[in-house]
N, C-alpha and C positions, 0 to 999 in steps of 0.2 A: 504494500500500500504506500503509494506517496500522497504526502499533509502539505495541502496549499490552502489551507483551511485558514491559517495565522502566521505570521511572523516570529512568533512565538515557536512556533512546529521546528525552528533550525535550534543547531548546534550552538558550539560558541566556537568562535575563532580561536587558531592555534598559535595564534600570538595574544590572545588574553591566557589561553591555559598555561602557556608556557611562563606568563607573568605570576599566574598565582602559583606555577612549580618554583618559581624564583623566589618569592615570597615566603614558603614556606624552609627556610633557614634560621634554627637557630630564634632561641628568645628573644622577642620585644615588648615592649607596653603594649598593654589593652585598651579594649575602649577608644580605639581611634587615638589613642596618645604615644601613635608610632611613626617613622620617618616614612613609609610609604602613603600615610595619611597625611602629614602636611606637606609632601612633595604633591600628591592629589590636588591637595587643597591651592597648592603655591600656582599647580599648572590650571585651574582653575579661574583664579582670577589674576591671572596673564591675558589668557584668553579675553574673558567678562570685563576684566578692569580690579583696582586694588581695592575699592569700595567693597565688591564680591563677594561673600558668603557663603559658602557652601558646603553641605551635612549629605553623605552617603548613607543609605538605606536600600533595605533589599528590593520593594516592590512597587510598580509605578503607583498601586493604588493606597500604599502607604505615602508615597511622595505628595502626592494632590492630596489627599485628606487633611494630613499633617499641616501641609502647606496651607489650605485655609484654614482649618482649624485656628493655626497659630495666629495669621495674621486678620481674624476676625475677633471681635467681642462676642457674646453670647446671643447679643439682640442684632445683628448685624449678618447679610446673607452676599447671596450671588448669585450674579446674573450669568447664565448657559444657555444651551442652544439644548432644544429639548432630545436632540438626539446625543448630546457628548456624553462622552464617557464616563464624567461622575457621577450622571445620571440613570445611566443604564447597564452599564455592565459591570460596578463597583459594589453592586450588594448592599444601597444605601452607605456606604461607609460615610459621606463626608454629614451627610442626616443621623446616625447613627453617636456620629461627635458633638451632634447641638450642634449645626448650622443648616440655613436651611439654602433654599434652590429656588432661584425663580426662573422657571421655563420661557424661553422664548423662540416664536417660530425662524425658521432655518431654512435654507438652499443648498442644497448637498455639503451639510453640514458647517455650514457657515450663517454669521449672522452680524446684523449692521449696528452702528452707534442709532437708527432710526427706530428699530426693532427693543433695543433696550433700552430706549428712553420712556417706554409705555410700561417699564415698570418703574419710573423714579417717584411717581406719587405715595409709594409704601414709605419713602423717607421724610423725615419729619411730626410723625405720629407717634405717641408713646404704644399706641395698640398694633401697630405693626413692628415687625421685623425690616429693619434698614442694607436694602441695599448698599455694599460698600464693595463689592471685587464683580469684576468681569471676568469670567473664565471664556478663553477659544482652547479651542486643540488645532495643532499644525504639527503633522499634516491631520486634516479632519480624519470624521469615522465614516466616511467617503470616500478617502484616499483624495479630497481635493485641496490645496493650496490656496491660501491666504495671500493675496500680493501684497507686497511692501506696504504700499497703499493702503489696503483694504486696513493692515494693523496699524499703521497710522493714525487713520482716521479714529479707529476705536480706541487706540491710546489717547490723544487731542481730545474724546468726548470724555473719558473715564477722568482727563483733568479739570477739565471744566464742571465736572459736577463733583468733585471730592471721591473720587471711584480707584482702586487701583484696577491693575490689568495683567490678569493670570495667564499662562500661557502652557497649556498639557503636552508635550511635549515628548511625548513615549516614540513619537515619530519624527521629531525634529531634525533629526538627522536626513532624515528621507527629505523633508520638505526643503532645508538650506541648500544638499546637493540640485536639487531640480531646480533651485532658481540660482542656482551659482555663484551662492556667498556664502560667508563662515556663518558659525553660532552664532559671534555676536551681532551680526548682521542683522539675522533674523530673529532677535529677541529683544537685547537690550538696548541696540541702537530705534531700534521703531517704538521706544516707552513702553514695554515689558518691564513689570516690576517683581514678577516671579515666575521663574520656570520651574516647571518639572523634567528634568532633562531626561532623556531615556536612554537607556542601553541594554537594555534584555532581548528587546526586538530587533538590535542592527550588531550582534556577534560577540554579548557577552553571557555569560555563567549565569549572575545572578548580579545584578545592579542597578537602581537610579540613584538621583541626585537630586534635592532640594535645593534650587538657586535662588538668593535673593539679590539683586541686583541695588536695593537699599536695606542695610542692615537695619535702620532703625525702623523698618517693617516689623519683624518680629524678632526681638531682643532673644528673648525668651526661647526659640525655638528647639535648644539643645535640650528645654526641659519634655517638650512634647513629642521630642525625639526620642527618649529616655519612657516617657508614661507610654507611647504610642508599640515600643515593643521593638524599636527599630534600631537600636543603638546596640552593635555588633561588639561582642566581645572582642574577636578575629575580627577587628575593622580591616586590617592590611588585607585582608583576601579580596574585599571589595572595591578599596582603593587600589588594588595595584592593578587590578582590572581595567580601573578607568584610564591609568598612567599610559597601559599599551593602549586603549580608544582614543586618549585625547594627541598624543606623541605621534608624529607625522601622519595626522591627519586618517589617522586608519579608519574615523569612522564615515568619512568621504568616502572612501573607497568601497567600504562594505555599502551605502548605502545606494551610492553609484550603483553595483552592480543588481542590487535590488530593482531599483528602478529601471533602471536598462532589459533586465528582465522580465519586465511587467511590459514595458513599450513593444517588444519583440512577441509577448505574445498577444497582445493587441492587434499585431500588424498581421500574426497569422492567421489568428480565429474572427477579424472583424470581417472579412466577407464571404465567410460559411453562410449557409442557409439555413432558416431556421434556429439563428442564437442572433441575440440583441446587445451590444454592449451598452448600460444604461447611462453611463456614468461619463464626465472626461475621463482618461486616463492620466493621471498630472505625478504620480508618486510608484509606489507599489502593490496599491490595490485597482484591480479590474472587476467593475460589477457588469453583471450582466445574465439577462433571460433566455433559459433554455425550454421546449418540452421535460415534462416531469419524465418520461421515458426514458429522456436521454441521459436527465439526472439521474436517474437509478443505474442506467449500464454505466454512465462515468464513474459513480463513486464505486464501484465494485475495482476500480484501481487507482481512484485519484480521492484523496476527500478533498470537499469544498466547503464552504461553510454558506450553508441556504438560510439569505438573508430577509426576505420578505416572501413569504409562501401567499399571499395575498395577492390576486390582479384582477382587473375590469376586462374578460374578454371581448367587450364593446370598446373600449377602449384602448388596451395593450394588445401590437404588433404580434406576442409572442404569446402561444398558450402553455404559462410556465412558470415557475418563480423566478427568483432572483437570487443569484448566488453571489457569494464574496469571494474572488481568489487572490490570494496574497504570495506575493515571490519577496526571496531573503538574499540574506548578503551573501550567503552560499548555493543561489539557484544557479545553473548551471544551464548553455545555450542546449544540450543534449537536452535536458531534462526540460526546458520547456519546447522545446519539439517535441519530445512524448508526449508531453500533454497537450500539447495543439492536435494531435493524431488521433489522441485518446477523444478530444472534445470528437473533430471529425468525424469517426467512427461512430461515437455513440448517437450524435445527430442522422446517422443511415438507420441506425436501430431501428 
């Protein structure tokens, strides 16, 4: 069976394992009170800038939780796009810490400073809950791309009304390579005032990272990093992880090939008959409607992940769901030729 189901489904690359075999030498401090932790931290805000902050943790959905958590009050919420990710595949977590979520509608997984302005009447009322953080995800749960622009604008509105501006970022990687600038390009320079960086999904073991781009956002944070479950004995294993991600650029590279592989198989399977690609294709996810038939002969070798079982046959080209496939930093051109052959085939089914 091959998993194009997630990004998640890949390995880790052989220059993070090779880091944490390096790592593992010989006693040091715990608790992140070790030289591959503040070498982490040093290449971190080189990067970001020396303002920079930054707290390593196992899980993207510990990184986002945490990360508003901390940098909210009790009475104090955020504003998401009703399909992101802290709202639907997090298992309530960031509701689960006391803060809450105000939904707003979206375009393949994007949404406007116009769109979350129709929630800023909740602020100012002791009976509501205050808006105070804007969450996006880049690359979306669409696999679509933010332009410079588009997070500009929503940074310039989140200042104008006292708002900060979160940035989920499990896929950041994917999103900077496809528009051809670093990290800090695409976060901190467009008024990002906290990432969630990611590296589980573009070639590491086990890693994110809590960015705050202003420390005096959340002072406090090492303590909710500590309460939250995430503050690693064996910090070095996960810092030294990032050292080979962030050190010439490896995680460009992996995400390069991700996307590259997603474009490629875009270019095979977009003029088969009888499958739909829904979506742009901008990163390394490709959505798109097949026959349920053909879904069933595909997954008996490929899994997918079927994402909207739901369609209007008055309406929708294709009689069929809509599935997600995701290509990794170690998808290979072989391996998306099988699966372009494998779609083909099953669409003869």
């Amino acid at each position: 069976m091959k998993y194009f189901s997630s990004d998640n489904n890949s390995g880790a690359h052989p220059a993070v394992l090779e880091a944490v075999a390096a790592a593992n030498q010989g006693n040091v401090a715990s608790y992140g009170d070790d030289p591959y932790t503040r070498e982490a931290e040093n290449l971190v805000r080189h990067i970001f800038g020396r303002e920079t902050r930054s707290y390593f943790i196992f899980t993207g959905t510990a990184a986002n939780a945490l990360i508003l958590k901390a940098a909210l009050r009790p009475w104090e919420g955020v504003i998401c796009a009703e399909t992101a990710h802290i709202n639907t595949d997090e298992c309530g977590a960031v509701e689960a810490l006391g803060r809450k979520l105000y939904l707003v509608p979206q375009i393949n997984g994007k949404i406007t400073p116009a769109g979350c302005a129709g929630m800023l009447h909740y602020a100012g009322s002791v009976h509501n809950v205050a808006p105070k953080i804007v969450s996006i995800t880049q690359s979306t749960e669409f696999g679509q791309l933010y332009t410079l622009e588009e997070v500009r604008a929503l940074a310039d509105f989140c200042r104008s009304h006292g708002l900060y501006l979160h940035m989920d970022g499990s896929r950041i990687t994917n999103a900077a390579a496809a528009l051809g600038i670093g990290l800090r390009e695409a976060s901190k320079d467009l008024g990002v005032d906290m990432l969630s960086m990611g590296g589980t999904k573009n070639g590491l073991l086990c890693g994110e990272c809590a960015v705050f781009f202003n420390p005096a956002i959340a002072p406090d944070f090492p303590y909710f990093r500590k309460q939250g479950m995430q503050l690693g004995a064996k910090m070095r294993f996960v810092s030294a992880q990032f050292l080979a991600y962030l050190k010439n650029d490896l995680w460009r590279a992996n995400a390069v090939q991700a996307n590259s592989a997603c474009a490629l198989l875009a270019e095979k399977i977009s003029s088969l008959p009888k499958i739909k690609i829904t979506r742009p294709v901008e990163a390394n996810a490709l959505f798109a409607r097949l026959p349920e038939k053909a879904l069933q002969q595909l997954e008996k070798t490929h899994h997918v992940s079927v994402w909207n079982k739901t369609y209007d046959p008055l309406l929708t080209e294709i009689q069929g769901p809509e599935v997600r496939i995701m290509t990794s930093f170690n998808t290979t051109t072989r391996e998306v030729e099988e699966l372009a052959g494998a779609i083909e085939a099953a669409l003869r089914s």
